[in-house]
N, C-alpha and C positions, 0 to 999 in steps of 0.2 A: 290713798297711796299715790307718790308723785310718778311721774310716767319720765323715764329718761328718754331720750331720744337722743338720733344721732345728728351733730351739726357737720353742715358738710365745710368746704374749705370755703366757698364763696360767702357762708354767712360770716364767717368765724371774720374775716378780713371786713365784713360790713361794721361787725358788732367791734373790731378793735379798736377802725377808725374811728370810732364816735369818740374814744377813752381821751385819745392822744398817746404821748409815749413817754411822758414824762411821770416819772417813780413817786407815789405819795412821799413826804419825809415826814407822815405822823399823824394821827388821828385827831377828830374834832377833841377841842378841848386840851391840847398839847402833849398827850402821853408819849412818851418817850421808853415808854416798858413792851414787853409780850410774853407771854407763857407758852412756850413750847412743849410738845407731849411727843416723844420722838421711840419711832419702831426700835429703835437701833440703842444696844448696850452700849457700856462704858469697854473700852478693849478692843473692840470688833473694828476691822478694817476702814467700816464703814461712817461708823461713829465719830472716827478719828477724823474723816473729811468735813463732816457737819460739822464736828467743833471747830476745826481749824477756820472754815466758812462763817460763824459763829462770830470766833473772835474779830473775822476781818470787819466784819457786818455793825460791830458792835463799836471798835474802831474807827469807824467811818462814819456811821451815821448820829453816833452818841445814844443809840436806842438800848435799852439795856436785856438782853437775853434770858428770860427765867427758864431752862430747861431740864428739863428732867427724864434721863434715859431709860426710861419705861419698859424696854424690848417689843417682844412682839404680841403683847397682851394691851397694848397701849390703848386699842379703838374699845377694846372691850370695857377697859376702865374710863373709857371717855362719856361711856352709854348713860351711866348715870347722871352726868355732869350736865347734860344736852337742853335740861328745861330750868336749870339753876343760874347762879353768878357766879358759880366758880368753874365754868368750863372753859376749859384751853381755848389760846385763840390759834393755834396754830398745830395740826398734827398731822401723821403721814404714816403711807402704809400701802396694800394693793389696793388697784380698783376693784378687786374682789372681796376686801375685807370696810372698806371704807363704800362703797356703793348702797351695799342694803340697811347700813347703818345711817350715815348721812344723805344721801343722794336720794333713795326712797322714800324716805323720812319728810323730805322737806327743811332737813336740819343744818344743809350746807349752802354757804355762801359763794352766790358767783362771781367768780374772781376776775373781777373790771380791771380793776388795776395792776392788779399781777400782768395778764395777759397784755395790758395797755404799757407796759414797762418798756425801758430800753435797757439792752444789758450790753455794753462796749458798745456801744453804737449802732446796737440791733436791736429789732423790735420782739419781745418774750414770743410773740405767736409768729413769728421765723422762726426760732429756733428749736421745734418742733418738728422733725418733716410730715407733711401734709399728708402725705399716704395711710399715716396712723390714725389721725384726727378725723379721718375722711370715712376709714371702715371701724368707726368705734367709738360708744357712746360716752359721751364728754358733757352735757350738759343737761339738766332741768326743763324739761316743757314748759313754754312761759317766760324761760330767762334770755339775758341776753350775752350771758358770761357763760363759760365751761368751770364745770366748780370742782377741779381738780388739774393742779398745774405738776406733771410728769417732770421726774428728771431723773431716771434709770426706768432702763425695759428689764423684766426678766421675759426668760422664752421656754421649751424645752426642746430634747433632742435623744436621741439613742446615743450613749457616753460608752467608748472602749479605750482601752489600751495602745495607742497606736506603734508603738514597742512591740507589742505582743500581735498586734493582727496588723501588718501592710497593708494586706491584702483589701483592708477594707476602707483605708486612706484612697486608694486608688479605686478602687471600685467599688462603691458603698450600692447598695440595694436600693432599688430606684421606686419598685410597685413591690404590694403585700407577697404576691406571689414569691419575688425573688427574694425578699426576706425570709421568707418559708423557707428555700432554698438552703441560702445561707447558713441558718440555724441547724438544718435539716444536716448539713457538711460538718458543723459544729458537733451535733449528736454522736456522729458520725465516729470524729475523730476525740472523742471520750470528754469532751470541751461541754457545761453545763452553758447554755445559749444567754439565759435572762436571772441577773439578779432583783429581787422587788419585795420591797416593804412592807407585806399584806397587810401591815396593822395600820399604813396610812393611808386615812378614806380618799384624800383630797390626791395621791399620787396614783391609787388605783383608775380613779375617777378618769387621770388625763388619757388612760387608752382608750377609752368610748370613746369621749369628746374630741379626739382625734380623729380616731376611726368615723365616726359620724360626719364630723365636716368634710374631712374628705371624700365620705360619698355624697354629701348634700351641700356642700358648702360653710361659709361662716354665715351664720345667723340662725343655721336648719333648726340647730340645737333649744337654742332661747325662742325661737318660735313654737317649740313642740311644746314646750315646757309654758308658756302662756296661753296653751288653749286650756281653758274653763272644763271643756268636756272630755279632756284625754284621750277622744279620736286623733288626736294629730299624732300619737304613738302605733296608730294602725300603719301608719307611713313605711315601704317595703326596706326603707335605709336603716330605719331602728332598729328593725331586724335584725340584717345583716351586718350591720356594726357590732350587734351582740354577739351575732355567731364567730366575727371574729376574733372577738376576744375567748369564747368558747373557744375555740378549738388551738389556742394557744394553751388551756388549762388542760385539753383532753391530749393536746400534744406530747406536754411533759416538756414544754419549753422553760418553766419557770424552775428556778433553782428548791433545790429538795430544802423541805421546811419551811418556805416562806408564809407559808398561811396558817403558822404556828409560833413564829419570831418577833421578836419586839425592835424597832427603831433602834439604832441606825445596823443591827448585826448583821442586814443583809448588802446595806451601803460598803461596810466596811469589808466583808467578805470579796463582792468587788471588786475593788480599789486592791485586795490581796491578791487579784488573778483569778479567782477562785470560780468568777464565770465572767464571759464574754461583754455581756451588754448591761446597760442600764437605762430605762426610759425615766428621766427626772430631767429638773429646771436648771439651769445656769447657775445655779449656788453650788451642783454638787462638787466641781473642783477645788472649790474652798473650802468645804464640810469634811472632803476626803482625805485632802492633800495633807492634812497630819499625819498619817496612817499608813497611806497609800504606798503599795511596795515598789523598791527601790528603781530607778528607769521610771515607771509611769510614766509615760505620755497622752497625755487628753486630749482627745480628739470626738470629733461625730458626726452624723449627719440624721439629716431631718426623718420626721416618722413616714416611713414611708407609703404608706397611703393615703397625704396632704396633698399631693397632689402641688399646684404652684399656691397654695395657701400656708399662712406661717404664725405660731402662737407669740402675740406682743401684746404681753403684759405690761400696763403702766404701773410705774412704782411712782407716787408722789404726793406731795401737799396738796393737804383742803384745809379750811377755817368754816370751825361751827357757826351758825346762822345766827349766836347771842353770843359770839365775843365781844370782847369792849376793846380788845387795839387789835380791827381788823384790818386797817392801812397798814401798821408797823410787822403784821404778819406776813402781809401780801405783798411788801417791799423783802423780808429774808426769803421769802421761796423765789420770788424772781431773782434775786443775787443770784441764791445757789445754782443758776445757771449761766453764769463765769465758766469761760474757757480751762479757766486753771483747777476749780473742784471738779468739770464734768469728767479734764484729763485724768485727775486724781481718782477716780470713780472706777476709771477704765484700768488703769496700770496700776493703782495700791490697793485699791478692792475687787476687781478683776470681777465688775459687773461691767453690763452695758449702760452706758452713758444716753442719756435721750439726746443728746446733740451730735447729727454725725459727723461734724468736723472734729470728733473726741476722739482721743486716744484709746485703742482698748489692747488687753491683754492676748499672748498667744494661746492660749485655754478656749478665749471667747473668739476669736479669728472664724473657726468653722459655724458656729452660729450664727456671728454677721455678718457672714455670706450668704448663708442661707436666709436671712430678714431682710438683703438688699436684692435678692432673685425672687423673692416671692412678691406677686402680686397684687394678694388681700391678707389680711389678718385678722384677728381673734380672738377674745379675752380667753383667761382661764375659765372653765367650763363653759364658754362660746357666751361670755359676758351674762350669764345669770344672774341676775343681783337681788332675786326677790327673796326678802326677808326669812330666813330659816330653810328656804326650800332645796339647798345642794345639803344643806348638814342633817336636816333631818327625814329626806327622800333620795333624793341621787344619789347623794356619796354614797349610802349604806347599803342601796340596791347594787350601785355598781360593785362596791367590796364585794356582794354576795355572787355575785356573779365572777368577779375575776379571784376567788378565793373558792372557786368551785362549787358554792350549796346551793346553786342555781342554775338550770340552763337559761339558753339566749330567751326563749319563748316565755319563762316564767321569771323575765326581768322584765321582757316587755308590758308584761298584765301587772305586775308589781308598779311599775311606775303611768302606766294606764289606770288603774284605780285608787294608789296614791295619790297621783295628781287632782283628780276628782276630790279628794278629800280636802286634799291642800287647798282649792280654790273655795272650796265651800268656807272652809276656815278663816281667808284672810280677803276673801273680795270685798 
Protein backbone atom coordinates (compact mmCIF):
# COMPACT_ATOMS: atom_id res chain seq x y z
CA UNK A 1 0.00 0.00 0.00
CA UNK A 2 1.43 3.67 -0.94
CA UNK A 3 1.93 5.86 2.01
CA UNK A 4 0.61 9.43 1.36
CA UNK A 5 2.23 12.05 2.97
CA UNK A 6 2.09 15.65 3.53
CA UNK A 7 4.08 18.08 1.25
CA UNK A 8 4.89 21.10 2.96
CA UNK A 9 4.96 24.55 1.02
CA UNK A 10 8.72 24.76 0.85
CA UNK A 11 8.99 21.49 -1.10
CA UNK A 12 5.91 21.92 -3.32
CA UNK A 13 7.86 25.48 -4.75
CA UNK A 14 11.24 23.11 -5.06
CA UNK A 15 9.38 20.41 -6.97
CA UNK A 16 7.54 23.24 -9.19
CA UNK A 17 10.66 24.92 -10.04
CA UNK A 18 12.22 21.97 -11.55
CA UNK A 19 8.74 21.80 -14.19
CA UNK A 20 8.97 25.26 -15.41
CA UNK A 21 5.57 27.10 -16.21
CA UNK A 22 4.90 26.52 -19.41
CA UNK A 23 1.62 24.24 -20.31
CA UNK A 24 2.35 20.75 -22.20
CA UNK A 25 0.24 21.35 -25.74
CA UNK A 26 0.17 17.47 -26.14
CA UNK A 27 1.48 14.23 -25.44
CA UNK A 28 4.46 12.15 -26.89
CA UNK A 29 3.24 11.00 -30.20
CA UNK A 30 0.94 14.05 -30.93
CA UNK A 31 -2.48 13.19 -29.53
CA UNK A 32 -4.70 15.86 -29.55
CA UNK A 33 -7.66 13.80 -27.77
CA UNK A 34 -8.52 12.91 -23.82
CA UNK A 35 -11.25 10.96 -22.14
CA UNK A 36 -12.72 12.69 -19.35
CA UNK A 37 -14.82 10.65 -16.59
CA UNK A 38 -16.49 13.68 -14.82
CA UNK A 39 -18.40 13.59 -10.97
CA UNK A 40 -20.84 16.01 -12.21
CA UNK A 41 -24.23 15.39 -14.39
CA UNK A 42 -25.59 16.73 -17.40
CA UNK A 43 -28.13 19.93 -15.83
CA UNK A 44 -26.30 20.50 -12.65
CA UNK A 45 -24.96 23.97 -12.02
CA UNK A 46 -21.88 22.65 -11.90
CA UNK A 47 -21.54 20.72 -14.98
CA UNK A 48 -22.65 23.62 -16.88
CA UNK A 49 -19.11 25.34 -15.92
CA UNK A 50 -16.93 22.36 -16.92
CA UNK A 51 -18.66 22.36 -20.16
CA UNK A 52 -18.44 25.75 -20.82
CA UNK A 53 -14.50 25.48 -19.62
CA UNK A 54 -14.50 22.46 -21.98
CA UNK A 55 -15.53 24.19 -24.98
CA UNK A 56 -13.17 27.09 -24.25
CA UNK A 57 -10.16 24.42 -23.81
CA UNK A 58 -11.21 22.73 -26.84
CA UNK A 59 -11.32 26.08 -28.77
CA UNK A 60 -7.91 26.92 -27.96
CA UNK A 61 -5.90 24.29 -27.85
CA UNK A 62 -7.54 22.11 -30.74
CA UNK A 63 -7.42 19.15 -28.20
CA UNK A 64 -10.46 17.32 -28.52
CA UNK A 65 -12.74 16.55 -25.19
CA UNK A 66 -14.20 12.96 -24.94
CA UNK A 67 -16.35 13.45 -21.83
CA UNK A 68 -18.71 11.68 -20.32
CA UNK A 69 -21.05 12.84 -17.26
CA UNK A 70 -20.77 9.98 -15.02
CA UNK A 71 -22.17 11.72 -11.78
CA UNK A 72 -21.12 10.75 -8.66
CA UNK A 73 -20.42 7.13 -9.17
CA UNK A 74 -17.72 7.98 -11.53
CA UNK A 75 -14.48 6.82 -9.36
CA UNK A 76 -16.26 3.74 -8.68
CA UNK A 77 -16.66 2.88 -12.46
CA UNK A 78 -13.22 4.05 -13.05
CA UNK A 79 -11.92 0.86 -10.45
CA UNK A 80 -12.20 -1.42 -13.15
CA UNK A 81 -10.57 0.40 -15.75
CA UNK A 82 -7.30 1.11 -13.55
CA UNK A 83 -5.05 -1.97 -14.92
CA UNK A 84 -6.57 -1.91 -18.67
CA UNK A 85 -6.41 0.62 -21.90
CA UNK A 86 -9.41 1.85 -21.46
CA UNK A 87 -9.03 3.94 -18.40
CA UNK A 88 -9.94 7.61 -18.44
CA UNK A 89 -7.14 9.96 -18.55
CA UNK A 90 -8.65 12.40 -16.62
CA UNK A 91 -11.29 12.30 -13.59
CA UNK A 92 -12.49 14.09 -10.44
CA UNK A 93 -14.04 13.90 -7.41
CA UNK A 94 -13.16 14.29 -3.39
CA UNK A 95 -10.07 13.65 -1.97
CA UNK A 96 -12.06 11.42 0.14
CA UNK A 97 -13.44 9.38 -2.78
CA UNK A 98 -10.32 9.60 -5.16
CA UNK A 99 -7.58 9.03 -2.18
CA UNK A 100 -8.02 5.32 -1.26
CA UNK A 101 -8.73 4.50 -4.81
CA UNK A 102 -5.98 6.12 -6.79
CA UNK A 103 -3.56 7.72 -4.21
CA UNK A 104 -3.21 4.30 -2.07
CA UNK A 105 -3.26 2.33 -4.83
CA UNK A 106 -0.29 3.54 -6.45
CA UNK A 107 -2.68 4.25 -9.57
CA UNK A 108 -2.41 8.09 -9.68
CA UNK A 109 -0.20 10.14 -11.61
CA UNK A 110 1.83 13.09 -10.38
CA UNK A 111 0.76 16.04 -11.73
CA UNK A 112 4.25 17.84 -12.94
CA UNK A 113 2.79 19.59 -15.24
CA UNK A 114 -0.45 20.56 -14.20
CA UNK A 115 1.20 22.11 -11.04
CA UNK A 116 4.25 23.54 -13.45
CA UNK A 117 1.36 25.44 -15.66
CA UNK A 118 0.74 29.08 -15.85
CA UNK A 119 -2.81 30.13 -15.87
CA UNK A 120 -3.01 34.17 -16.99
CA UNK A 121 0.20 34.78 -15.93
CA UNK A 122 0.25 32.78 -12.76
CA UNK A 123 2.02 29.86 -11.79
CA UNK A 124 -1.01 26.67 -11.15
CA UNK A 125 0.85 26.12 -7.41
CA UNK A 126 -0.12 30.06 -6.58
CA UNK A 127 -3.11 29.70 -7.12
CA UNK A 128 -3.82 27.46 -4.38
CA UNK A 129 -3.28 29.05 -1.05
CA UNK A 130 -0.60 27.56 0.80
CA UNK A 131 -2.42 27.15 4.22
CA UNK A 132 -4.28 24.06 2.56
CA UNK A 133 -1.49 22.36 0.88
CA UNK A 134 0.54 22.90 3.91
CA UNK A 135 -1.99 20.88 6.55
CA UNK A 136 -3.04 18.25 3.97
CA UNK A 137 -2.11 15.39 2.26
CA UNK A 138 -1.46 15.99 -1.50
CA UNK A 139 1.05 13.85 -2.59
CA UNK A 140 2.79 10.09 -3.00
CA UNK A 141 5.86 9.12 -0.94
CA UNK A 142 8.61 9.00 -3.43
CA UNK A 143 6.98 11.62 -5.74
CA UNK A 144 7.77 14.73 -6.77
CA UNK A 145 4.41 15.99 -7.94
CA UNK A 146 0.94 16.23 -5.60
CA UNK A 147 -1.46 13.91 -7.69
CA UNK A 148 -4.46 15.67 -7.17
CA UNK A 149 -4.97 19.40 -8.60
CA UNK A 150 -8.07 21.20 -6.43
CA UNK A 151 -10.42 23.51 -7.78
CA UNK A 152 -13.41 23.78 -5.24
CA UNK A 153 -13.32 23.37 -1.30
CA UNK A 154 -16.42 21.82 0.14
CA UNK A 155 -16.32 22.45 4.13
CA UNK A 156 -19.16 21.99 6.67
CA UNK A 157 -21.13 24.05 9.21
CA UNK A 158 -24.40 24.14 11.46
CA UNK A 159 -26.96 25.69 8.56
CA UNK A 160 -30.27 27.79 10.12
CA UNK A 161 -32.52 30.02 8.94
CA UNK A 162 -31.33 33.38 9.53
CA UNK A 163 -35.01 34.73 8.90
CA UNK A 164 -36.22 32.78 11.46
CA UNK A 165 -33.42 32.88 14.23
CA UNK A 166 -31.24 36.66 14.31
CA UNK A 167 -30.40 35.78 17.32
CA UNK A 168 -27.84 33.52 16.08
CA UNK A 169 -26.32 35.71 13.07
CA UNK A 170 -25.34 37.90 15.94
CA UNK A 171 -24.46 35.66 18.39
CA UNK A 172 -23.74 32.16 17.28
CA UNK A 173 -22.38 29.47 19.96
CA UNK A 174 -18.84 29.81 20.18
CA UNK A 175 -17.85 26.30 22.82
CA UNK A 176 -19.92 22.91 23.03
CA UNK A 177 -21.30 24.11 26.13
CA UNK A 178 -22.99 27.24 24.80
CA UNK A 179 -24.34 25.22 22.12
CA UNK A 180 -25.93 23.06 24.71
CA UNK A 181 -27.41 26.24 25.89
CA UNK A 182 -28.68 27.39 22.87
CA UNK A 183 -30.47 24.17 21.99
CA UNK A 184 -31.32 23.84 25.46
CA UNK A 185 -33.61 27.78 24.88
CA UNK A 186 -34.76 26.04 21.61
CA UNK A 187 -36.38 22.98 23.58
CA UNK A 188 -37.37 25.34 25.58
CA UNK A 189 -39.48 27.44 23.29
CA UNK A 190 -41.19 24.21 21.63
CA UNK A 191 -38.43 24.66 18.58
CA UNK A 192 -37.04 20.87 17.76
CA UNK A 193 -32.95 21.88 17.88
CA UNK A 194 -31.29 19.46 15.08
CA UNK A 195 -32.43 18.02 11.82
CA UNK A 196 -30.16 14.82 10.58
CA UNK A 197 -30.24 12.01 8.10
CA UNK A 198 -29.61 9.08 10.19
CA UNK A 199 -29.53 6.91 7.22
CA UNK A 200 -26.31 8.75 5.92
CA UNK A 201 -23.29 6.99 7.33
CA UNK A 202 -20.81 9.62 5.86
CA UNK A 203 -23.16 12.82 7.51
CA UNK A 204 -23.42 10.92 10.89
CA UNK A 205 -19.74 10.45 10.76
CA UNK A 206 -18.89 14.44 10.51
CA UNK A 207 -19.97 14.90 14.26
CA UNK A 208 -17.14 12.65 15.84
CA UNK A 209 -14.74 13.71 13.35
CA UNK A 210 -15.53 17.03 14.47
CA UNK A 211 -15.92 16.52 17.87
CA UNK A 212 -12.39 14.68 17.98
CA UNK A 213 -10.35 17.17 16.20
CA UNK A 214 -11.37 19.70 18.26
CA UNK A 215 -10.27 18.07 21.33
CA UNK A 216 -7.23 16.56 19.69
CA UNK A 217 -6.61 18.49 16.79
CA UNK A 218 -6.38 17.74 12.73
CA UNK A 219 -4.55 14.58 12.36
CA UNK A 220 -5.75 12.97 16.00
CA UNK A 221 -8.26 11.19 13.98
CA UNK A 222 -6.09 9.41 10.87
CA UNK A 223 -3.44 8.79 13.63
CA UNK A 224 -5.81 6.68 15.79
CA UNK A 225 -7.14 4.94 12.93
CA UNK A 226 -3.31 3.80 11.62
CA UNK A 227 -2.29 2.25 14.72
CA UNK A 228 -2.12 -1.63 13.98
CA UNK A 229 -2.97 -2.42 17.50
CA UNK A 230 -6.12 -0.31 18.42
CA UNK A 231 -4.57 1.08 21.68
CA UNK A 232 -4.46 4.56 20.13
CA UNK A 233 -8.57 4.41 20.79
CA UNK A 234 -7.73 4.04 24.58
CA UNK A 235 -6.75 7.83 24.05
CA UNK A 236 -9.14 10.00 26.80
CA UNK A 237 -10.46 12.29 23.58
CA UNK A 238 -12.07 9.34 21.81
CA UNK A 239 -13.98 9.07 24.63
CA UNK A 240 -15.07 12.08 25.15
CA UNK A 241 -15.94 12.89 21.61
CA UNK A 242 -18.30 9.94 21.80
CA UNK A 243 -19.90 11.06 24.82
CA UNK A 244 -20.57 14.09 23.06
CA UNK A 245 -22.32 12.83 20.63
CA UNK A 246 -24.09 10.51 23.31
CA UNK A 247 -25.50 12.89 25.08
CA UNK A 248 -26.96 14.82 22.18
CA UNK A 249 -29.02 11.43 21.50
CA UNK A 250 -29.80 11.09 25.37
CA UNK A 251 -30.67 14.78 25.06
CA UNK A 252 -33.56 14.50 22.58
CA UNK A 253 -31.74 17.25 20.52
CA UNK A 254 -32.25 15.27 17.31
CA UNK A 255 -35.45 15.79 15.58
CA UNK A 256 -38.23 13.02 16.15
CA UNK A 257 -37.79 10.09 13.70
CA UNK A 258 -34.59 10.62 12.18
CA UNK A 259 -33.07 7.27 12.93
CA UNK A 260 -36.00 5.74 11.09
CA UNK A 261 -36.15 8.34 7.81
CA UNK A 262 -34.78 7.99 4.48
CA UNK A 263 -32.65 10.76 2.68
CA UNK A 264 -33.32 13.71 2.08
CA UNK A 265 -36.91 13.84 4.40
CA UNK A 266 -35.13 15.14 7.24
CA UNK A 267 -32.93 17.81 4.80
CA UNK A 268 -36.12 18.91 3.50
CA UNK A 269 -38.11 19.09 6.80
CA UNK A 270 -35.51 21.80 7.62
CA UNK A 271 -35.25 23.85 4.91
CA UNK A 272 -39.41 23.74 5.99
CA UNK A 273 -38.77 25.45 9.56
CA UNK A 274 -39.53 22.31 10.90
CA UNK A 275 -36.24 22.51 13.15
CA UNK A 276 -33.57 24.79 13.86
CA UNK A 277 -30.09 23.46 12.74
CA UNK A 278 -28.61 21.35 10.43
CA UNK A 279 -24.93 19.93 10.61
CA UNK A 280 -24.08 19.21 6.76
CA UNK A 281 -21.46 20.43 3.82
CA UNK A 282 -21.65 23.38 1.57
CA UNK A 283 -24.05 21.77 -0.97
CA UNK A 284 -26.97 21.81 1.32
CA UNK A 285 -28.14 25.44 0.02
CA UNK A 286 -28.29 24.06 -3.35
CA UNK A 287 -29.99 20.58 -2.42
CA UNK A 288 -32.46 22.61 -0.41
CA UNK A 289 -33.05 25.75 -2.01
CA UNK A 290 -36.00 23.93 -4.30
CA UNK A 291 -37.96 23.34 -1.48
CA UNK A 292 -36.88 25.47 0.99
CA UNK A 293 -39.91 27.59 2.63
CA UNK A 294 -40.47 30.87 1.45
CA UNK A 295 -37.83 33.83 3.13
CA UNK A 296 -35.19 31.19 3.82
CA UNK A 297 -32.14 32.74 4.49
CA UNK A 298 -28.93 30.58 4.87
CA UNK A 299 -26.67 31.29 7.08
CA UNK A 300 -24.04 29.47 9.82
CA UNK A 301 -21.43 29.04 11.67
CA UNK A 302 -18.83 26.77 12.45
CA UNK A 303 -19.14 23.39 14.64
CA UNK A 304 -18.51 24.54 17.73
CA UNK A 305 -16.14 22.68 19.50
CA UNK A 306 -13.30 23.19 16.43
CA UNK A 307 -12.03 25.34 18.20
CA UNK A 308 -9.57 27.86 15.44
CA UNK A 309 -9.52 24.37 13.20
CA UNK A 310 -11.71 24.36 9.90
CA UNK A 311 -12.90 21.19 7.53
CA UNK A 312 -11.42 21.93 3.79
CA UNK A 313 -12.24 19.59 1.67
CA UNK A 314 -10.47 19.36 -1.82
CA UNK A 315 -12.66 18.80 -4.60
CA UNK A 316 -10.56 17.96 -7.87
CA UNK A 317 -8.69 16.46 -10.73
CA UNK A 318 -6.24 13.32 -10.88
CA UNK A 319 -5.10 11.31 -13.99
CA UNK A 320 -4.83 7.39 -13.60
CA UNK A 321 -1.14 6.18 -13.54
CA UNK A 322 -1.83 4.22 -17.35
CA UNK A 323 -3.42 7.03 -19.32
CA UNK A 324 -2.32 7.54 -22.78
CA UNK A 325 -3.01 11.50 -23.07
CA UNK A 326 -1.75 12.40 -19.66
CA UNK A 327 -0.25 15.92 -20.88
CA UNK A 328 -3.62 16.91 -22.71
CA UNK A 329 -5.30 16.03 -19.36
CA UNK A 330 -3.08 17.78 -17.13
CA UNK A 331 -3.29 20.99 -19.51
CA UNK A 332 -7.76 20.98 -19.03
CA UNK A 333 -7.40 20.69 -15.10
CA UNK A 334 -4.89 23.56 -15.15
CA UNK A 335 -7.25 25.85 -17.37
CA UNK A 336 -10.04 25.01 -15.32
CA UNK A 337 -8.30 27.32 -12.98
CA UNK A 338 -9.03 30.58 -15.04
CA UNK A 339 -10.39 33.48 -13.24
CA UNK A 340 -13.55 33.31 -15.02
CA UNK A 341 -14.71 29.26 -14.33
CA UNK A 342 -13.25 29.69 -10.61
CA UNK A 343 -15.95 32.95 -10.55
CA UNK A 344 -18.35 30.82 -12.23
CA UNK A 345 -17.86 28.15 -9.45
CA UNK A 346 -18.66 30.57 -6.77
CA UNK A 347 -21.91 32.77 -8.14
CA UNK A 348 -23.58 29.97 -10.51
CA UNK A 349 -22.75 26.99 -8.50
CA UNK A 350 -22.58 28.58 -5.14
CA UNK A 351 -19.55 26.29 -4.09
CA UNK A 352 -16.35 27.43 -3.00
CA UNK A 353 -13.82 28.13 -5.68
CA UNK A 354 -10.13 26.89 -4.66
CA UNK A 355 -8.77 30.30 -5.80
CA UNK A 356 -9.48 33.09 -3.31
CA UNK A 357 -9.37 35.98 -5.55
CA UNK A 358 -12.89 33.94 -6.76
CA UNK A 359 -16.07 35.20 -6.50
CA UNK A 360 -18.43 33.40 -4.18
CA UNK A 361 -22.08 33.42 -3.32
CA UNK A 362 -23.98 35.12 -0.30
CA UNK A 363 -25.08 31.35 0.98
CA UNK A 364 -21.18 30.57 1.02
CA UNK A 365 -19.94 34.20 2.66
CA UNK A 366 -20.41 32.65 6.27
CA UNK A 367 -18.35 29.69 5.56
CA UNK A 368 -15.53 31.58 4.00
CA UNK A 369 -15.21 33.45 6.77
CA UNK A 370 -15.00 30.92 8.77
CA UNK A 371 -11.98 28.93 6.30
CA UNK A 372 -10.16 32.49 6.22
CA UNK A 373 -10.04 32.69 10.46
CA UNK A 374 -9.07 29.32 10.97
CA UNK A 375 -5.73 28.35 11.35
CA UNK A 376 -5.50 24.59 10.38
CA UNK A 377 -7.62 22.19 8.54
CA UNK A 378 -8.83 18.85 7.68
CA UNK A 379 -10.06 16.48 5.39
CA UNK A 380 -13.39 14.71 5.66
CA UNK A 381 -13.04 12.15 8.33
CA UNK A 382 -9.48 14.06 9.28
CA UNK A 383 -8.12 12.72 5.78
CA UNK A 384 -8.53 8.82 6.20
CA UNK A 385 -7.99 7.33 3.06
CA UNK A 386 -7.34 3.72 3.79
CA UNK A 387 -9.03 1.50 1.51
CA UNK A 388 -12.57 0.31 2.93
CA UNK A 389 -11.92 1.47 6.37
CA UNK A 390 -14.40 4.71 7.04
CA UNK A 391 -17.28 2.49 4.82
CA UNK A 392 -16.88 -0.64 6.45
CA UNK A 393 -15.78 0.43 10.20
CA UNK A 394 -16.17 4.06 11.08
CA UNK A 395 -19.14 5.13 9.27
CA UNK A 396 -21.24 2.23 10.53
CA UNK A 397 -19.80 2.44 14.29
CA UNK A 398 -20.35 6.00 14.20
CA UNK A 399 -24.19 5.71 12.68
CA UNK A 400 -24.65 3.28 15.71
CA UNK A 401 -23.65 5.51 17.99
CA UNK A 402 -25.29 8.77 16.78
CA UNK A 403 -28.57 6.64 15.97
CA UNK A 404 -28.62 5.51 19.52
CA UNK A 405 -27.80 1.50 19.68
CA UNK A 406 -24.66 2.38 21.27
CA UNK A 407 -23.19 4.22 23.97
CA UNK A 408 -19.79 6.36 23.85
CA UNK A 409 -17.92 3.21 25.71
CA UNK A 410 -19.20 0.53 23.27
CA UNK A 411 -18.10 2.71 20.17
CA UNK A 412 -14.98 2.98 21.53
CA UNK A 413 -14.17 -1.09 21.86
CA UNK A 414 -16.24 -1.43 18.58
CA UNK A 415 -13.85 0.49 16.71
CA UNK A 416 -10.72 -0.60 19.21
CA UNK A 417 -11.32 -4.21 18.04
CA UNK A 418 -12.40 -3.57 14.56
CA UNK A 419 -9.46 -1.80 13.93
CA UNK A 420 -7.37 -4.84 14.94
CA UNK A 421 -9.11 -6.63 12.52
CA UNK A 422 -8.94 -4.17 9.62
CA UNK A 423 -5.13 -4.11 9.97
CA UNK A 424 -4.75 -7.71 10.15
CA UNK A 425 -6.72 -7.79 6.79
CA UNK A 426 -5.03 -5.27 4.58
CA UNK A 427 -1.33 -4.73 6.24
Amino acid sequence: MAKIRTLSAVALVGAFALTGCASASGDAGGSKELTYWSMWKEGEAQQKVVADAIADFEEETGIEVNVQWQGRDNIKKTVPTLNTNKVPDLVDGSFAKLAPVLAETGQAKPLVEAYGAEVEGDAVSSLIPEAYLAGDVVTVEGEDAPWMLPYSLTSDAIWFNAAEHPDLVANPPQDWASFLSVMDEMKAAGTTPIAIDGDVAGYNAYWYTSAMVGLAGPGSLREMAADETGEAWDAPEALEAAQMIEGLVEGGYFIDGYNASKWPAQQQAWSDNQAALMFNGTWIPTETGPYAAEGFEYSSFPFPALGSSARADFVGFAVPARAKNSDNAQDLAAFFLKKQYQDALGTDAKIIPIRPDAAVSDEMSTVTDALAAADSYYQQNDGISFPGYSEKLFWPAVSDLVLGKIDAEAFVETMKTGQVDYWKLNS
